[in-house]
C-alpha positions in Angstrom: 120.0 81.3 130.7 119.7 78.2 129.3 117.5 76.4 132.2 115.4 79.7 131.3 114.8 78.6 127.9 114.1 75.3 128.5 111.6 76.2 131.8 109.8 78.2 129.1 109.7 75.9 126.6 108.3 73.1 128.5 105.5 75.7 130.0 104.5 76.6 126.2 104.7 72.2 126.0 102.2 72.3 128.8 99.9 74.8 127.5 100.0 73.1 124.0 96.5 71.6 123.5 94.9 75.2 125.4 96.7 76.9 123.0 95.6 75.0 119.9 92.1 75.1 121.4 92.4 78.8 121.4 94.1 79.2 117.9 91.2 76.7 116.5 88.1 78.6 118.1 89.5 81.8 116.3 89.7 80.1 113.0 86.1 78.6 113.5 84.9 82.3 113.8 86.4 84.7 112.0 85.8 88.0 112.1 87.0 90.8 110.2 89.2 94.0 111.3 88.0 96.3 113.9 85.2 93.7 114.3 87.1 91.1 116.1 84.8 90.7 119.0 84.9 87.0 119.8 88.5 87.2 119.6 88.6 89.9 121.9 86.9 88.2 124.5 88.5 84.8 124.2 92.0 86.1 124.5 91.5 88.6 127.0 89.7 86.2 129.4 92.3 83.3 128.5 95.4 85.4 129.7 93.8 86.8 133.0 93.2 83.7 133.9 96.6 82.7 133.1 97.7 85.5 135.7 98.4 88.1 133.5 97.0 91.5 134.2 95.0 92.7 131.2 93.8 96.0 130.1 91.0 95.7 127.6 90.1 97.9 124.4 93.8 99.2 125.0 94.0 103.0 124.6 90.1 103.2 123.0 90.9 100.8 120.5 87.6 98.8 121.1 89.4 95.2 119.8 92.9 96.1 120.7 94.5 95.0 123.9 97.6 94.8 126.9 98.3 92.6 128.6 101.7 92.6 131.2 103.3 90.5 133.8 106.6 91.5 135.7 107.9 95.0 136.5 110.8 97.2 135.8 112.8 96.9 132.7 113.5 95.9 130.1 109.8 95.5 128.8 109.4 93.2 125.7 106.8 92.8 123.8 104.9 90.3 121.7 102.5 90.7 119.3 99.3 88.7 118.3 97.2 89.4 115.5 93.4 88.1 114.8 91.5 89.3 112.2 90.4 87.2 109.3 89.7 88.2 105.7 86.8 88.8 103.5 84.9 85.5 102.6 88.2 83.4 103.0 88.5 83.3 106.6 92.1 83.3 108.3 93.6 82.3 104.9 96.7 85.1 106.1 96.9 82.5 109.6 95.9 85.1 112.1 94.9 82.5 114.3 98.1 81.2 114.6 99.6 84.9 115.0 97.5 84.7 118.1 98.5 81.8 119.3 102.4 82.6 118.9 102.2 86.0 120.9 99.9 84.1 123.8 102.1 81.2 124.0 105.6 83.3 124.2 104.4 85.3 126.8 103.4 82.4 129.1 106.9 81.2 128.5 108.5 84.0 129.4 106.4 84.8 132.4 107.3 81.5 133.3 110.8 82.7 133.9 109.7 86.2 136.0 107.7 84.2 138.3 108.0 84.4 141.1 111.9 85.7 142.2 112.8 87.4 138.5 109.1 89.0 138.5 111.2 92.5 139.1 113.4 92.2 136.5 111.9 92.7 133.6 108.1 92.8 131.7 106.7 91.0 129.3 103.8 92.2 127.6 100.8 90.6 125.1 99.7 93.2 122.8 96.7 92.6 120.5 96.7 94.4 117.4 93.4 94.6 115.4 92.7 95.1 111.8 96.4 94.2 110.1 94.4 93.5 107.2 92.5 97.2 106.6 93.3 99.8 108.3 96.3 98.9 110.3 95.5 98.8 114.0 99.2 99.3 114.9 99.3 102.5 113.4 96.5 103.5 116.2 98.4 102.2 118.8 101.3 104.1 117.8 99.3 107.1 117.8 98.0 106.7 120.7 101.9 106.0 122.7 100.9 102.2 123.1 105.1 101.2 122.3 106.3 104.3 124.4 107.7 102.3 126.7 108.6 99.2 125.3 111.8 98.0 124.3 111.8 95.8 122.1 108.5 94.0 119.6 108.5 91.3 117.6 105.6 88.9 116.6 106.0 86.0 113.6 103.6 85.0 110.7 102.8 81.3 109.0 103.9 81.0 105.3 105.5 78.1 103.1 108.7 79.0 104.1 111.0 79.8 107.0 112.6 83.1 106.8 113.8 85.5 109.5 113.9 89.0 107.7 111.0 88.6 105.0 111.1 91.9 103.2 107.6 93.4 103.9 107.6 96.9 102.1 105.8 100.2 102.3 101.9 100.2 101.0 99.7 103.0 100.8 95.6 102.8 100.4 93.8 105.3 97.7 90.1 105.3 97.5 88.9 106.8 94.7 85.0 107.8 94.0 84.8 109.6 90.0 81.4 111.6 89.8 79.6 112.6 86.8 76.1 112.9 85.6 72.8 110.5 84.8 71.2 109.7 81.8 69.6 107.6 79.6 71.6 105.8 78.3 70.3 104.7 75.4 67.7 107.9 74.3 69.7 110.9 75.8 73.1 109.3 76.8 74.8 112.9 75.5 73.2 114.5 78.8 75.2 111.9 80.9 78.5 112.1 82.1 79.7 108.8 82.5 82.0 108.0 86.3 82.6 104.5 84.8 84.7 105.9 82.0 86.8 107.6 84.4 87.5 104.8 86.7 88.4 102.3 83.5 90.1 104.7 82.0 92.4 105.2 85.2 92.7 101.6 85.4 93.8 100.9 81.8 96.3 103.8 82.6 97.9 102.8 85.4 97.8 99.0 84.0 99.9 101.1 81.3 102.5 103.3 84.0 103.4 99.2 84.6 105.8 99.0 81.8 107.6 101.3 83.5 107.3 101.0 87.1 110.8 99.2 88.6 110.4 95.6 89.4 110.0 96.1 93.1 107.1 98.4 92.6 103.4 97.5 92.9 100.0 98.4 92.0 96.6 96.6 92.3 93.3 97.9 92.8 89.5 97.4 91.8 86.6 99.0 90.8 84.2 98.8 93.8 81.3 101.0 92.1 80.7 100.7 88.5 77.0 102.4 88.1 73.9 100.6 88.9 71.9 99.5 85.3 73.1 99.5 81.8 70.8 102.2 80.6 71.6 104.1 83.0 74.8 106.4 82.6 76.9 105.8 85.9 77.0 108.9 87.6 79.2 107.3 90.6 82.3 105.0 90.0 84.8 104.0 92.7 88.4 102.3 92.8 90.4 101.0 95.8 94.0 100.8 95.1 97.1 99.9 97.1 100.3 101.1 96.1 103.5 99.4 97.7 107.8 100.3 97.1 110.5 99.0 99.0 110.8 102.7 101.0 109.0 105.5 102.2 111.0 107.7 99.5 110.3 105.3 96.5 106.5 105.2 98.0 106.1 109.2 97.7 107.6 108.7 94.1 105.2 105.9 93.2 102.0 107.9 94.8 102.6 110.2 92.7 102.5 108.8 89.5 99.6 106.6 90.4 97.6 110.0 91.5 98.3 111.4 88.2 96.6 108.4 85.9 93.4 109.0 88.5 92.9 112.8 88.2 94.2 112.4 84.7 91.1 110.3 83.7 88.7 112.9 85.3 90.1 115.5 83.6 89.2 113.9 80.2 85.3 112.7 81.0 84.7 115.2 82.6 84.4 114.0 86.2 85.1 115.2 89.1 87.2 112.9 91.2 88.1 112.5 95.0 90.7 110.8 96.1 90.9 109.8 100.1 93.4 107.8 102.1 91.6 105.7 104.8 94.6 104.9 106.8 98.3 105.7 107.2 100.5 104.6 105.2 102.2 100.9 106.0 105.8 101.6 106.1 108.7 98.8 105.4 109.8 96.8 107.8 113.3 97.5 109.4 114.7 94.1 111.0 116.9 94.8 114.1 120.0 92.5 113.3 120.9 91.9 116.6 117.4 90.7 117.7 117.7 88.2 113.9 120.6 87.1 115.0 119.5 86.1 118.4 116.0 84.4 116.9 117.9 82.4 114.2 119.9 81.0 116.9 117.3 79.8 119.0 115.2 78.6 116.0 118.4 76.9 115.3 118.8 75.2 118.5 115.2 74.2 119.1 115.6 72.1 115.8 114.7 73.9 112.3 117.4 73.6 109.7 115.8 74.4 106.6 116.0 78.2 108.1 117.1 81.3 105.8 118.1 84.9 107.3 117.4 87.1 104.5 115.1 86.2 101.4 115.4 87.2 98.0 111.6 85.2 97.4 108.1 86.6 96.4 107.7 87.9 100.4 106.1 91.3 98.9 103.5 92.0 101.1 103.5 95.1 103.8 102.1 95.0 107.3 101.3 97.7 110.2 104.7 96.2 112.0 106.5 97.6 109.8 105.3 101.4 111.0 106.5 99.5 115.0 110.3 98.4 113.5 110.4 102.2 113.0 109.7 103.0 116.4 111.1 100.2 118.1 113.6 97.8 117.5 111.8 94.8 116.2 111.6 91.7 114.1 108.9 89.8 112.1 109.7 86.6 110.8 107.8 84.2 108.6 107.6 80.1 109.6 106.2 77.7 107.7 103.5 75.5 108.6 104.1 72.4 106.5 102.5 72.9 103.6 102.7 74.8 100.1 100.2 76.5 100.2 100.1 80.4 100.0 98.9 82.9 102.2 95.4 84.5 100.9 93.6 81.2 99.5 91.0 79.4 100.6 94.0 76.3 100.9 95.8 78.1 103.0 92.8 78.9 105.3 92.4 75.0 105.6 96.3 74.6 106.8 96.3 77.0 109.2 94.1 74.8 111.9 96.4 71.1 111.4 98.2 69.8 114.0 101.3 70.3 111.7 100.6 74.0 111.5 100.1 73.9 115.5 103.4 72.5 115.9 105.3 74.7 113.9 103.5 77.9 115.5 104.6 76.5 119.3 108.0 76.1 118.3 108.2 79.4 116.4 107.0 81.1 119.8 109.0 79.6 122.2 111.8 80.7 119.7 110.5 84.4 120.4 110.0 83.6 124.0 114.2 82.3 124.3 115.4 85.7 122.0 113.6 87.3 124.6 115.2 85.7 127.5 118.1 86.6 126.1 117.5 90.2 126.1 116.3 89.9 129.6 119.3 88.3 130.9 122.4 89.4 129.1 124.1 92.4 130.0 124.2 95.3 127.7 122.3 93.1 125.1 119.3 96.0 124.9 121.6 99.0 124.5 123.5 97.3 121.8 120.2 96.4 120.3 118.6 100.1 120.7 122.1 101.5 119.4 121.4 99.3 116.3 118.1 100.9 115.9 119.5 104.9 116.1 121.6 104.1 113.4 119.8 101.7 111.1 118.9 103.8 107.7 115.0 103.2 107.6 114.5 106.0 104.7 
């Protein structure tokens, strides 16, 4: 096992400068979810020519794709993400996401080539649009992880921790519709939308005091009316809601749905309230497969390494909907800096040869945890066993 590790760490060495190459041509072109054309492409053609076999716009998802090496099982899987954000770039790293997932799998089929190509699969998957509508949640749908055993991808932060506590989030979009006027010689004929949507703002700014300390709500007004003297017959919100669980997460809904049909209820609006996408659901870190990745981060060097993190990690992600199908893990890394994720700092970070480095070595820590699953004896029923139990409520 361990001549495994370190034949797929030096083929991740070899790769190194492709790799950043690849990781830096995503960050000079970003693109947003389900839009991630470029990206597409550049991956795609990258890992057939690195031998893999690769199934483009996987299951209809025109962005999204597969691609595998080996046969037989087990079947692990590694996850890259892509797209960027509004006007900020990849300031979440999704670059470097890309880079991790491409540059684990040539490790690892590394190790199945050519005698071992029979004992096991190792699969690329490209997941579009974390950052909207959750292009996991699609693959899910549409049986992409049926047969895979285990997932696990990592993400670039200021810090290094192996069980980050993403948590449930759920998207409300909210469009309030009342009447025109004028609004300064008949504004009595008007029935103002922008009074419903501050109103449900100021309310829900009020449910705050008290929502538990773990809950959160943020939103904006994307439509408030389109002149001054004119009474705004359309207003719109977008909100996301987030809880620890999917039970707190109903509870939270709830309340939050209250304060916006509350507020149409006294203007007079009517109101419609859609949900664009599933629900993000928490992420449910296999302990087995954190064990086995904090060793090998461990052992390829990081100290400054923590298992489970009490910090400000309060942000939810489509893989938490995959821990809940399959037994998974996401960890964080840093990239040597302090800079947080969503600024236009961090977008500058994420394409430095120090957040490069840390990106490789974070891979080929996913590439050895999944050697190890590969090669050890009863290591994937123990882990699946883990899952059947493991309360995700």
């Amino acid at each position: 096992m361990a001549l495994k590790k370190k034949v797929a760490s030096m083929v991740v060495d070899s790769k190194a400068q492709e790799l950043s190459q690849l990781s830096s041509e995503l960050h000079r072109n970003p693109e947003l979810g389900s839009e991630e054309f470029k990206a597409h492409e550049l991956l795609t053609n990258f890992l057939e020519k690195e031998g893999f076999t690769v199934e483009r716009s996987y299951t209809g998802i025109e962005t999204a794709f597969r691609a595998t090496f080996g046969s037989g099982r087990p079947n692990v899987c590694v996850i890259c993400e892509y797209d960027a954000l509004p006007e900020i770039g990849h300031a979440c790293g999704h670059n470097l996401i890309a880079e991790a997932g491409i540059a684990a799998g040539l490790g690892l089929k590394a190790i199945l080539e050519p005698s071992d190509a029979s004992k096991g699969t190792v699969i690329v998957m490209g997941t579009p649009a974390e950052e909207t509508t959750g292009g996991k949640l699609n693959l899910i749908e549409n049986g992409a992880f049926n047969d895979i055993d285990i997932a696990m991808m990592v993400h670039p932060f200021p810090l290094n921790i192996v069980q980050p506590d993403f948590i449930c989030s759920a998207t409300r979009i909210v469009t309030y519709t009342g009447k025109a006027a004028h609004a300064a010689a008949f504004p009595w004929e008007g029935v103002n939308a922008l009074d419903a949507a501050v109103m449900a703002y100021t309310s829900i700014s009020a449910l705050r005091q008290q929502m538990k300390p773990t809950w959160k709500v943020h939103g904006i007004i994307t439509n408030g009316g389109a002149k001054p003297n004119i009474i705004p017959e359309k207003a719109a919100m977008e909100y996301y809601i987030r809880a620890p669980t999917k039970t707190e997460l109903v509870t939270l809904v709830e309340k939050v749905t209250s304060c916006f049909e509350s507020a149409a209820l006294a203007t007079g609006c009517q109101v419609e309230i859609n949900t664009p996408c599933a629900d993000f659901l928490n992420i449910v870190h296999n302990p087995t497969l954190s064990d086995l990745y904090l060793k090998n981060l461990t052992e390829l060097g990081e100290k400054s390494t923590e298992m489970i993190s009490d910090s400000p990690v309060k942000a939810s992600t489509d893989m938490g909907n995959v821990s809940h199908v399959v037994p998974s893990i996401h960890p964080i890394y840093a990239i040597g800096s302090g800079e947080m994720n969503h600024t236009r700092e961090f977008t500058a970070v994420t394409n430095t040869p120090e957040a490069h480095t840390a990106t490789l070595t974070a891979a080929k820590a996913m590439a050895h945890t999944c050697i190890d699953v590969l090669t050890t004896s009863g290591l994937l029923e123990k882990i699946k066993h883990e899952k059947q139990t493991t309360n995700v409520s």
